[in-house]
mmCIF file as gemmi writes it, N, C-alpha and C atoms, coordinates in Angstrom:
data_model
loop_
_atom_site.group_PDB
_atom_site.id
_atom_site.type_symbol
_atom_site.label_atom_id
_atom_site.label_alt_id
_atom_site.label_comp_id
_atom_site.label_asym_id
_atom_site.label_entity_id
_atom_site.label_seq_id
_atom_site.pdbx_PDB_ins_code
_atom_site.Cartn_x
_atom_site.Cartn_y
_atom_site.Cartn_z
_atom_site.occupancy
_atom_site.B_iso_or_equiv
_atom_site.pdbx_formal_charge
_atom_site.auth_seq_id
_atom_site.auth_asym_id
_atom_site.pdbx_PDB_model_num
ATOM 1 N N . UNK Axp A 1 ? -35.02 114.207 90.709 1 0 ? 1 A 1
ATOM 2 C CA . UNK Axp A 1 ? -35.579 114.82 89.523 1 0 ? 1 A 1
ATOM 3 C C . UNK Axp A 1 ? -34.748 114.377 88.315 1 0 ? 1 A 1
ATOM 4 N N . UNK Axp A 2 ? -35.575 113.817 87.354 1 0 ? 2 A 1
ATOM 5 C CA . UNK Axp A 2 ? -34.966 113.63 86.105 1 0 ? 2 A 1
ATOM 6 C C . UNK Axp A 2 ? -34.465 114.738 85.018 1 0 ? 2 A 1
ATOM 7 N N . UNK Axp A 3 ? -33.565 114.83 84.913 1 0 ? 3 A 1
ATOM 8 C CA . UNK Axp A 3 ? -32.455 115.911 83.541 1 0 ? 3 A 1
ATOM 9 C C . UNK Axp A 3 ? -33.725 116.536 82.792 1 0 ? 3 A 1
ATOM 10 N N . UNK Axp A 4 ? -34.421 115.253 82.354 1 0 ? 4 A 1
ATOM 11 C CA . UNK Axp A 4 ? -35.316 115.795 81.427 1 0 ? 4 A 1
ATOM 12 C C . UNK Axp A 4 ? -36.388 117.048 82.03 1 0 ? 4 A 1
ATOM 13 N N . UNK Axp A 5 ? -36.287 116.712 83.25 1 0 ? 5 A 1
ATOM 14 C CA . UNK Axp A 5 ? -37.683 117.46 84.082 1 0 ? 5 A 1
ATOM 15 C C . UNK Axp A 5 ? -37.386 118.635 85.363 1 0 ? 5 A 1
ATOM 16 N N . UNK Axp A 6 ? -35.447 118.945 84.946 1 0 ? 6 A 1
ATOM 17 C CA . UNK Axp A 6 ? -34.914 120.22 85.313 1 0 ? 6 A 1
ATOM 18 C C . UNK Axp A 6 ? -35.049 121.451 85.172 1 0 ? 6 A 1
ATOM 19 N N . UNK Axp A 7 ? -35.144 122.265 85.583 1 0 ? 7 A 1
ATOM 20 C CA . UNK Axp A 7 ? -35.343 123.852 84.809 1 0 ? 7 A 1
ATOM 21 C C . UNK Axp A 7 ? -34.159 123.852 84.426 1 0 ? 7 A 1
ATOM 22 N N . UNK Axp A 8 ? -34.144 125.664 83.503 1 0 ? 8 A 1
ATOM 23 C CA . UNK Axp A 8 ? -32.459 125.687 83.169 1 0 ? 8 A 1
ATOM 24 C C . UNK Axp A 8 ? -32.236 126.193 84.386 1 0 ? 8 A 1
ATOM 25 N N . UNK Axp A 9 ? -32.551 126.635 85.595 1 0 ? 9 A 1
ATOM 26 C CA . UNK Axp A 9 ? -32.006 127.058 86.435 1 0 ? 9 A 1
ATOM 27 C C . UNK Axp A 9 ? -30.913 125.845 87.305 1 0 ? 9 A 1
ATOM 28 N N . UNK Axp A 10 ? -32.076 124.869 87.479 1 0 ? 10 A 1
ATOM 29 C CA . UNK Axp A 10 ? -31.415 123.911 88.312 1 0 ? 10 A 1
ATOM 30 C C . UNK Axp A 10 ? -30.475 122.938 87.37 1 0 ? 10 A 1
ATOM 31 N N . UNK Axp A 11 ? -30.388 123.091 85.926 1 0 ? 11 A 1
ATOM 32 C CA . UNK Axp A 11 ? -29.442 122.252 85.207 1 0 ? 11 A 1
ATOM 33 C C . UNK Axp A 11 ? -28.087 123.338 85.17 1 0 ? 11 A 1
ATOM 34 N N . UNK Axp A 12 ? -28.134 124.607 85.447 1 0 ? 12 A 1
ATOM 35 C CA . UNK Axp A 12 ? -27.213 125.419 85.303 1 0 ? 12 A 1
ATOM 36 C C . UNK Axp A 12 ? -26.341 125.29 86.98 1 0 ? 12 A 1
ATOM 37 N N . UNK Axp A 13 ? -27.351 125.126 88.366 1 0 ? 13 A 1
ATOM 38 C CA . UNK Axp A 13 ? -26.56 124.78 89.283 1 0 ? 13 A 1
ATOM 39 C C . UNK Axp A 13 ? -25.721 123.427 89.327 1 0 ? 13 A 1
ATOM 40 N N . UNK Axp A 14 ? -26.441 122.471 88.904 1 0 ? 14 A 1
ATOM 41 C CA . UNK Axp A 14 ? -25.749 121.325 88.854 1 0 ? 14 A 1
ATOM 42 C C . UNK Axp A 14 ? -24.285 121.313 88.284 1 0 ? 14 A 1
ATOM 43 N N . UNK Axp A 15 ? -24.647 121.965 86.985 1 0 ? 15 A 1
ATOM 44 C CA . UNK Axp A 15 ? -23.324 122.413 86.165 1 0 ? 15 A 1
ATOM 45 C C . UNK Axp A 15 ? -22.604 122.625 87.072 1 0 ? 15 A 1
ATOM 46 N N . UNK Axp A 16 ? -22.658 123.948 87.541 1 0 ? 16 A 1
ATOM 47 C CA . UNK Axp A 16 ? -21.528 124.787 88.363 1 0 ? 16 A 1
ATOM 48 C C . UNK Axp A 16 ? -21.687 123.833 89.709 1 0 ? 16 A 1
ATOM 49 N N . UNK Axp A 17 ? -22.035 123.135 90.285 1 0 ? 17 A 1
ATOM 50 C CA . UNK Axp A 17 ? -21.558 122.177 91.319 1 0 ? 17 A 1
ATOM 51 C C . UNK Axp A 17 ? -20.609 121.235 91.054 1 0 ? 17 A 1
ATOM 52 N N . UNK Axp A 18 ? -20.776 120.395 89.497 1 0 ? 18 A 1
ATOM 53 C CA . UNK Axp A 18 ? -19.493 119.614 89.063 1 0 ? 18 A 1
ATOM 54 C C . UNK Axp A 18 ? -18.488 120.529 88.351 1 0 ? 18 A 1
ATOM 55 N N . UNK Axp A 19 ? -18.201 121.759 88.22 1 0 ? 19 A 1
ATOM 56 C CA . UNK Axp A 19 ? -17.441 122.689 87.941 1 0 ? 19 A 1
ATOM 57 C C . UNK Axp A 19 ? -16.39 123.19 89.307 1 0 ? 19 A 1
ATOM 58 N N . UNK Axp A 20 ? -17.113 123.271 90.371 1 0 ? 20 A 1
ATOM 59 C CA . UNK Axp A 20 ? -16.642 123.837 91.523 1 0 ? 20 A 1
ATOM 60 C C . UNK Axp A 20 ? -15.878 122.309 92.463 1 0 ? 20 A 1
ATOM 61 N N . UNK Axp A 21 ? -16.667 120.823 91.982 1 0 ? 21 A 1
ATOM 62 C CA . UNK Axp A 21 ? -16.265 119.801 92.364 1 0 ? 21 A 1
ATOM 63 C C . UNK Axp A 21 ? -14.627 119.766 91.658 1 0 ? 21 A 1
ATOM 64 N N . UNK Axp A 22 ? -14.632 120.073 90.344 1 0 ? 22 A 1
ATOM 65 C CA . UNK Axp A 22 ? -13.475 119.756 89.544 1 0 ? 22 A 1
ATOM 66 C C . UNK Axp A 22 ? -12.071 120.314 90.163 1 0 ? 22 A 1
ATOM 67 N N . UNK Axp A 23 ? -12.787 121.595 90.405 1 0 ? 23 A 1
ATOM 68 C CA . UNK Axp A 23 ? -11.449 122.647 90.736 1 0 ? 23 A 1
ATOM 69 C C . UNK Axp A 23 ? -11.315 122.411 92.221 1 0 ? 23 A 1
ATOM 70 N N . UNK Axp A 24 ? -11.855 122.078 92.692 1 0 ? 24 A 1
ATOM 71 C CA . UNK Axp A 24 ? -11.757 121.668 94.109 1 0 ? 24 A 1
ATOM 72 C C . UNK Axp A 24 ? -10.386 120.493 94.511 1 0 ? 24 A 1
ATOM 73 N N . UNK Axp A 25 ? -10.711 119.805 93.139 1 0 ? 25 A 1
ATOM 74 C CA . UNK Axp A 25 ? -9.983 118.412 93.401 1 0 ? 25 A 1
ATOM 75 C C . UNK Axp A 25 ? -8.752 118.937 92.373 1 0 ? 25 A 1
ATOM 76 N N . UNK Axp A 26 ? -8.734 119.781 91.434 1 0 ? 26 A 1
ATOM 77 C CA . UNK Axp A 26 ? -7.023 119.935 91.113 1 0 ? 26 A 1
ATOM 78 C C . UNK Axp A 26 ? -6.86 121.053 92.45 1 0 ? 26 A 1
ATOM 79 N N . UNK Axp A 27 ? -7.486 121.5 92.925 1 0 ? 27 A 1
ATOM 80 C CA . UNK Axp A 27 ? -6.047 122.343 94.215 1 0 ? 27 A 1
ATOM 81 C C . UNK Axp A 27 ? -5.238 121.517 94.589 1 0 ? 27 A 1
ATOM 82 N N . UNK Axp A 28 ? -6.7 120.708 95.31 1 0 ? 28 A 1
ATOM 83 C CA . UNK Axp A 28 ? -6.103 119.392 95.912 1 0 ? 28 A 1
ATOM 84 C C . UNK Axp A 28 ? -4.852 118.982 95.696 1 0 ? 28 A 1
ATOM 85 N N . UNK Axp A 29 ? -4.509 118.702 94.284 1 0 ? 29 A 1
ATOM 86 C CA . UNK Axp A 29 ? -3.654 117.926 93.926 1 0 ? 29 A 1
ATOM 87 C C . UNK Axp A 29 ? -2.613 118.965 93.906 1 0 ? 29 A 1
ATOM 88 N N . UNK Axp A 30 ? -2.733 120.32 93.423 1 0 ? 30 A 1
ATOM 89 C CA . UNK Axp A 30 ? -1.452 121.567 93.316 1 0 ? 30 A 1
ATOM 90 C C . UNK Axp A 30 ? -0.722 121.369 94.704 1 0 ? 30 A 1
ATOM 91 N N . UNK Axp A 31 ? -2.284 121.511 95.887 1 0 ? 31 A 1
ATOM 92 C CA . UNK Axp A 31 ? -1.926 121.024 97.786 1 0 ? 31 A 1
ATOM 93 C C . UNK Axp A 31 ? -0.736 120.36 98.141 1 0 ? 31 A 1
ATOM 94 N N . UNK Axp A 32 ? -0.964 119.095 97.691 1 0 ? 32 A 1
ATOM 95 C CA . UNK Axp A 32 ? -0.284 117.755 98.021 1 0 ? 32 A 1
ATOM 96 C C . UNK Axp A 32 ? 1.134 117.66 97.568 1 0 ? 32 A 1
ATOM 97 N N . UNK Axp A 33 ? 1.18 118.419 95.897 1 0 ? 33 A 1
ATOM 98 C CA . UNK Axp A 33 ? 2.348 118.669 95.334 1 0 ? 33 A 1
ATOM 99 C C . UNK Axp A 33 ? 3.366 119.491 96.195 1 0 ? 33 A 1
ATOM 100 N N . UNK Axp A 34 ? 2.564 120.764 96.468 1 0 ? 34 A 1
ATOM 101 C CA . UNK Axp A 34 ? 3.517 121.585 97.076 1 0 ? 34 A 1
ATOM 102 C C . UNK Axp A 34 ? 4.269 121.54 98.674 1 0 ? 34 A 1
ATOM 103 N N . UNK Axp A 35 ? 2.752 120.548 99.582 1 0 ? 35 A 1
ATOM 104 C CA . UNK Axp A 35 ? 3.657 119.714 100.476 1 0 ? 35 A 1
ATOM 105 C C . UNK Axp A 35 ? 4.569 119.011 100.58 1 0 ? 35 A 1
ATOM 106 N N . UNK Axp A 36 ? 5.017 118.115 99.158 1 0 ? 36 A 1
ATOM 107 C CA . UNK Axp A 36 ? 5.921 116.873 99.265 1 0 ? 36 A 1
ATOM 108 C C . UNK Axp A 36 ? 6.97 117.907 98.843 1 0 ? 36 A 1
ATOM 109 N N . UNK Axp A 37 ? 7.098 119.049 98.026 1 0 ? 37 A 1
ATOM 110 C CA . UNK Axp A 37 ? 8.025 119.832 97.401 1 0 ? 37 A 1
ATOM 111 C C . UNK Axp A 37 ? 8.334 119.032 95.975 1 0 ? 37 A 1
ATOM 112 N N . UNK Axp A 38 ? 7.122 118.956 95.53 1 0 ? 38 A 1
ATOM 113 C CA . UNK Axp A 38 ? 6.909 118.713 93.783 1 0 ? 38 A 1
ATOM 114 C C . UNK Axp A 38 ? 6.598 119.756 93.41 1 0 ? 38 A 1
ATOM 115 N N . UNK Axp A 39 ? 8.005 120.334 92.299 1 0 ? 39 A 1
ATOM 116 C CA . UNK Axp A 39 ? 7.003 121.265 91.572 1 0 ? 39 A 1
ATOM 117 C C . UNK Axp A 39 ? 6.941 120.583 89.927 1 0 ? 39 A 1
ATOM 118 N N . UNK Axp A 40 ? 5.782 121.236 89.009 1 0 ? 40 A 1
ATOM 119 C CA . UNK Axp A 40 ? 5.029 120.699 87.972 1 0 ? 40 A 1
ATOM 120 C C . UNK Axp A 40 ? 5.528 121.569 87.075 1 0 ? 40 A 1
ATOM 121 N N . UNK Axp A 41 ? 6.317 121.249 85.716 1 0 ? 41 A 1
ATOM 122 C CA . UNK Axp A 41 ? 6.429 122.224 84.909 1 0 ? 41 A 1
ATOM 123 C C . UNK Axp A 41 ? 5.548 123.08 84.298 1 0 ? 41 A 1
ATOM 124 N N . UNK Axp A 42 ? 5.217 123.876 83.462 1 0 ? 42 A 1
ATOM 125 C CA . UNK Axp A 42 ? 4.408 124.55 83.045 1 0 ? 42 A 1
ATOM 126 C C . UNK Axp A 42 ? 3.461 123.768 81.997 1 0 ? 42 A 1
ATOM 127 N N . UNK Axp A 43 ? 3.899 123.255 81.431 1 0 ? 43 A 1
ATOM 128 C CA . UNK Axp A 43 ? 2.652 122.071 80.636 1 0 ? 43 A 1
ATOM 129 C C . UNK Axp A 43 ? 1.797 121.293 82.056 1 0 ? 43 A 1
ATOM 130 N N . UNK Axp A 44 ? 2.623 121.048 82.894 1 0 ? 44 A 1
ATOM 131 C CA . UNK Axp A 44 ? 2.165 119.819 83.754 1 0 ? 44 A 1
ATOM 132 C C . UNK Axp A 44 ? 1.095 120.808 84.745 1 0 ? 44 A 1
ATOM 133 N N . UNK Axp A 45 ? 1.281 121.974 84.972 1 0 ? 45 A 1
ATOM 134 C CA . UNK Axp A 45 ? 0.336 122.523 85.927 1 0 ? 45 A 1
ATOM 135 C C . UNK Axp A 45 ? -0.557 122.798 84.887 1 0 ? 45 A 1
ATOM 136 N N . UNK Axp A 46 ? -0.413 123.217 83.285 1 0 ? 46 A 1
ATOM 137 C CA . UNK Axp A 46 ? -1.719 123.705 81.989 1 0 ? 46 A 1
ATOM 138 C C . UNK Axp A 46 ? -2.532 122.067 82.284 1 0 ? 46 A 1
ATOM 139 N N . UNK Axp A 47 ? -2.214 120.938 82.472 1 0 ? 47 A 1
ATOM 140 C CA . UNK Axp A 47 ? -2.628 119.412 82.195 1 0 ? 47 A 1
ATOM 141 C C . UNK Axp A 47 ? -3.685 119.792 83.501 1 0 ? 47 A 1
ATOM 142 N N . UNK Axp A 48 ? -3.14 119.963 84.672 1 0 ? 48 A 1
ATOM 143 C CA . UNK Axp A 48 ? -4.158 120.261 85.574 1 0 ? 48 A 1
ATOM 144 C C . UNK Axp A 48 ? -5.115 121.04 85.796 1 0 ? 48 A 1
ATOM 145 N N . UNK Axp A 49 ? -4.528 121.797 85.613 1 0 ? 49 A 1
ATOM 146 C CA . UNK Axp A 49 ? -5.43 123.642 85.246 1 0 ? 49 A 1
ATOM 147 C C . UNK Axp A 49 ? -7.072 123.24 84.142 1 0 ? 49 A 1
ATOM 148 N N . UNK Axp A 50 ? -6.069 121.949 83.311 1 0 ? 50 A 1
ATOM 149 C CA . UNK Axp A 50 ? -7.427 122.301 81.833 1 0 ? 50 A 1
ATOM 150 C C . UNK Axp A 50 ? -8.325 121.208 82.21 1 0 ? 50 A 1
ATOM 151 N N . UNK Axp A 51 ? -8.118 120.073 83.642 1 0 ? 51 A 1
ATOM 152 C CA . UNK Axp A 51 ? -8.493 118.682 83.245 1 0 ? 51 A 1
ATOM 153 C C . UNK Axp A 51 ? -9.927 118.724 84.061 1 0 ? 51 A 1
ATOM 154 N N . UNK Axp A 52 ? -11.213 118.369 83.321 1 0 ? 52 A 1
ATOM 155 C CA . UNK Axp A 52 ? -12.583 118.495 83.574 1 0 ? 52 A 1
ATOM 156 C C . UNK Axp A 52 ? -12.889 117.197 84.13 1 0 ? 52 A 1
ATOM 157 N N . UNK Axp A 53 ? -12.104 116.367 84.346 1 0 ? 53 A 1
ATOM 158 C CA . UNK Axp A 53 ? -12.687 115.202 84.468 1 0 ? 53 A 1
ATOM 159 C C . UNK Axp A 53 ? -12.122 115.096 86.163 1 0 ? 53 A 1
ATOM 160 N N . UNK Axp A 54 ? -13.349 115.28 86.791 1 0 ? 54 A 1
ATOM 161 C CA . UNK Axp A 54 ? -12.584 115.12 88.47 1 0 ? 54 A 1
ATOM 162 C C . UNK Axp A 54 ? -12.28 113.328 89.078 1 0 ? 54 A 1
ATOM 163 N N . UNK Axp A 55 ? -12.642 112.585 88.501 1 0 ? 55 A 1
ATOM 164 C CA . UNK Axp A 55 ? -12.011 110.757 88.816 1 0 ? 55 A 1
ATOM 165 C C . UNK Axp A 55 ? -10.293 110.879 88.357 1 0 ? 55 A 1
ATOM 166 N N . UNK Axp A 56 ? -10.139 111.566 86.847 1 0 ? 56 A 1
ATOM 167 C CA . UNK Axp A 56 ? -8.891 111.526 86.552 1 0 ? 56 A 1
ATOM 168 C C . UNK Axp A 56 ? -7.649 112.218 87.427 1 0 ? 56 A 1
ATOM 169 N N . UNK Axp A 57 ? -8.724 112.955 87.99 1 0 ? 57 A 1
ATOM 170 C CA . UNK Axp A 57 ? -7.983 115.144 89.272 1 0 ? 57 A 1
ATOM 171 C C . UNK Axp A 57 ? -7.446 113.259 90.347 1 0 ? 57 A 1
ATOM 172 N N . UNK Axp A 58 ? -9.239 112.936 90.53 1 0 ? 58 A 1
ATOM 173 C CA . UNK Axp A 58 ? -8.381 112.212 92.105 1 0 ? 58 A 1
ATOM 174 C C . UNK Axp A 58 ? -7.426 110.695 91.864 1 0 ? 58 A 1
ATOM 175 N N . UNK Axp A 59 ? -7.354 110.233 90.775 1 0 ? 59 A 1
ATOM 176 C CA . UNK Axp A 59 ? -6.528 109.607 90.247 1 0 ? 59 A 1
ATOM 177 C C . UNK Axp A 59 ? -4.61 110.081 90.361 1 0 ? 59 A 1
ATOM 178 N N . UNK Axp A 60 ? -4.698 110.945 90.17 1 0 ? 60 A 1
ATOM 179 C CA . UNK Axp A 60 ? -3.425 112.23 89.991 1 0 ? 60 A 1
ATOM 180 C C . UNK Axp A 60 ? -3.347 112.641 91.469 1 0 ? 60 A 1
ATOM 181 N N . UNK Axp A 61 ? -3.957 112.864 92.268 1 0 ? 61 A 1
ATOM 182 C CA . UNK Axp A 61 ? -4.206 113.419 93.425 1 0 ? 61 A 1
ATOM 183 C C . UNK Axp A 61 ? -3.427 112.346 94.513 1 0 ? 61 A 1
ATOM 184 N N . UNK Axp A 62 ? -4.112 110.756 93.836 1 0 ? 62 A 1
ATOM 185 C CA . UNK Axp A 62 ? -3.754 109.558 94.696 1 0 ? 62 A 1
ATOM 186 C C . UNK Axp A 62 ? -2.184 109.07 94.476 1 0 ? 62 A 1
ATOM 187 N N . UNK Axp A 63 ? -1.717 109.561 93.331 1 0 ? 63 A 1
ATOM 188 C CA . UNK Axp A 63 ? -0.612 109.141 92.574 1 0 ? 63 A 1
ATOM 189 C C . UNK Axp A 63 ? 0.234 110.116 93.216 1 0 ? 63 A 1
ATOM 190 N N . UNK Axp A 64 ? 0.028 111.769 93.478 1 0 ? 64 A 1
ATOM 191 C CA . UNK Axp A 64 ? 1.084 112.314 93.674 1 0 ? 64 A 1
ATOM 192 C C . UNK Axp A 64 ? 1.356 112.287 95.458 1 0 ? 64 A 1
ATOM 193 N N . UNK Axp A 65 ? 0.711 111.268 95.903 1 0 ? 65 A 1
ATOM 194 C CA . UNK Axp A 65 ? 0.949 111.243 97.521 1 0 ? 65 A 1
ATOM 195 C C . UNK Axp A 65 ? 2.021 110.346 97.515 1 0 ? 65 A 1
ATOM 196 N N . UNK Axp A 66 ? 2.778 109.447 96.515 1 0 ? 66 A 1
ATOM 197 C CA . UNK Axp A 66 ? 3.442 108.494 96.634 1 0 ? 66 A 1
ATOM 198 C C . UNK Axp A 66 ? 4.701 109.183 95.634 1 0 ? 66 A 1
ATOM 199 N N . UNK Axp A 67 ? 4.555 109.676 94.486 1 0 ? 67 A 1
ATOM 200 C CA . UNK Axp A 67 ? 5.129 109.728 93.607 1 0 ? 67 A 1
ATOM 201 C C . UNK Axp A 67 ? 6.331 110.457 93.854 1 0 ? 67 A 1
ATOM 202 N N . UNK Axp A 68 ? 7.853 110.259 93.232 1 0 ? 68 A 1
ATOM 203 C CA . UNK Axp A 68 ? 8.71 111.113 93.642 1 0 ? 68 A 1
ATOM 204 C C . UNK Axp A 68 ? 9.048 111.994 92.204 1 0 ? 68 A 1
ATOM 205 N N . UNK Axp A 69 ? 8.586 111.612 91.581 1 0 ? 69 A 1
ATOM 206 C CA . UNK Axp A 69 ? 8.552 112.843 90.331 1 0 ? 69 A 1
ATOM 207 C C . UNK Axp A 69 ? 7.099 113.069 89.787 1 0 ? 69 A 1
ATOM 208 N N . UNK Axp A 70 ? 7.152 113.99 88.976 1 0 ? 70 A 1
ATOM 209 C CA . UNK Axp A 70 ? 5.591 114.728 88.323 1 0 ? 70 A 1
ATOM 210 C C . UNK Axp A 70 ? 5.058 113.896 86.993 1 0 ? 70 A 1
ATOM 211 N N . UNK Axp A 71 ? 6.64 113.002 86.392 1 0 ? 71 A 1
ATOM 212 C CA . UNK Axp A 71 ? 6.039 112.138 85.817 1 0 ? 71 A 1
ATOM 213 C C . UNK Axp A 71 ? 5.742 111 85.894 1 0 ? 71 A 1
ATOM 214 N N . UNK Axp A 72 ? 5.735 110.673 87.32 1 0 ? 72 A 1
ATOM 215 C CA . UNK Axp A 72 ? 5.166 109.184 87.849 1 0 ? 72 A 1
ATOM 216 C C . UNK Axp A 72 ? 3.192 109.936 87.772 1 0 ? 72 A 1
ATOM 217 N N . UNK Axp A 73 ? 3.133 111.145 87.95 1 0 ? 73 A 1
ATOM 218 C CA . UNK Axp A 73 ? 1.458 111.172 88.328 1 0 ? 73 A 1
ATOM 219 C C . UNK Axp A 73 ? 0.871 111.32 87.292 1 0 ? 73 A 1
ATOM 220 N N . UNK Axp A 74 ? 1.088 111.592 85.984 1 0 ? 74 A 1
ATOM 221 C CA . UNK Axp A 74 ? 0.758 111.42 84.366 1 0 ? 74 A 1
ATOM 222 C C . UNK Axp A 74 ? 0.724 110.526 83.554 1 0 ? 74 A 1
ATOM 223 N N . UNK Axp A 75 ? 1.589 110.012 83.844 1 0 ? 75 A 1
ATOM 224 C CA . UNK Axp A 75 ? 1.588 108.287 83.455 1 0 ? 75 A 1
ATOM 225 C C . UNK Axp A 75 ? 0.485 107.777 82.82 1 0 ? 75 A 1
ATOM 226 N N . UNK Axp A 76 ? 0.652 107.291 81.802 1 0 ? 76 A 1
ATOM 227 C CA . UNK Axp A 76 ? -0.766 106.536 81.357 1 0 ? 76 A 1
ATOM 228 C C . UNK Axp A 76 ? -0.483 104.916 81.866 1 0 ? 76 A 1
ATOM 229 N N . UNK Axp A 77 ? -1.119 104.35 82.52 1 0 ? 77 A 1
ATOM 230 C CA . UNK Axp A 77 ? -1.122 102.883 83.046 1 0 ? 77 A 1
ATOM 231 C C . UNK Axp A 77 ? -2.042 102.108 82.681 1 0 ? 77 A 1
């Protein structure tokens, strides 16, 4: 179905499916942190907490499986 030819019902689930995708993928990443014994300062967990964009979550996600500090996974590259 085309955007254009959604109800608001089904444009409002979609929403909340890439909403629930987002937060899904920063746990993820809080997960992974707290396994390796990374912790994130308080800006660095607000960076995660606020970030809507879930490619950037699994970007950060992929970075902190390797990374030995919190600012190797922020990094702009």
């Amino acid at each position: 179905m085309t955007p254009e030819a959604e109800t608001p019902f089904e444009r409002l689930m979609r929403r909340r499916e890439a909403i629930s995708e987002t937060r899904a993928k920063a746990e993820m990443l809080i997960v992974i942190l707290e396994a390796r014994g990374i912790a994130l300062q308080p800006a660095q967990r607000e960076k995660v907490d606020s970030c809507t964009d879930p490619v950037l979550l699994t970007i950060w996600a992929t970075r902190a499986m390797t990374a030995s500090d919190p600012a190797e996974i922020f990094e702009d590259r």
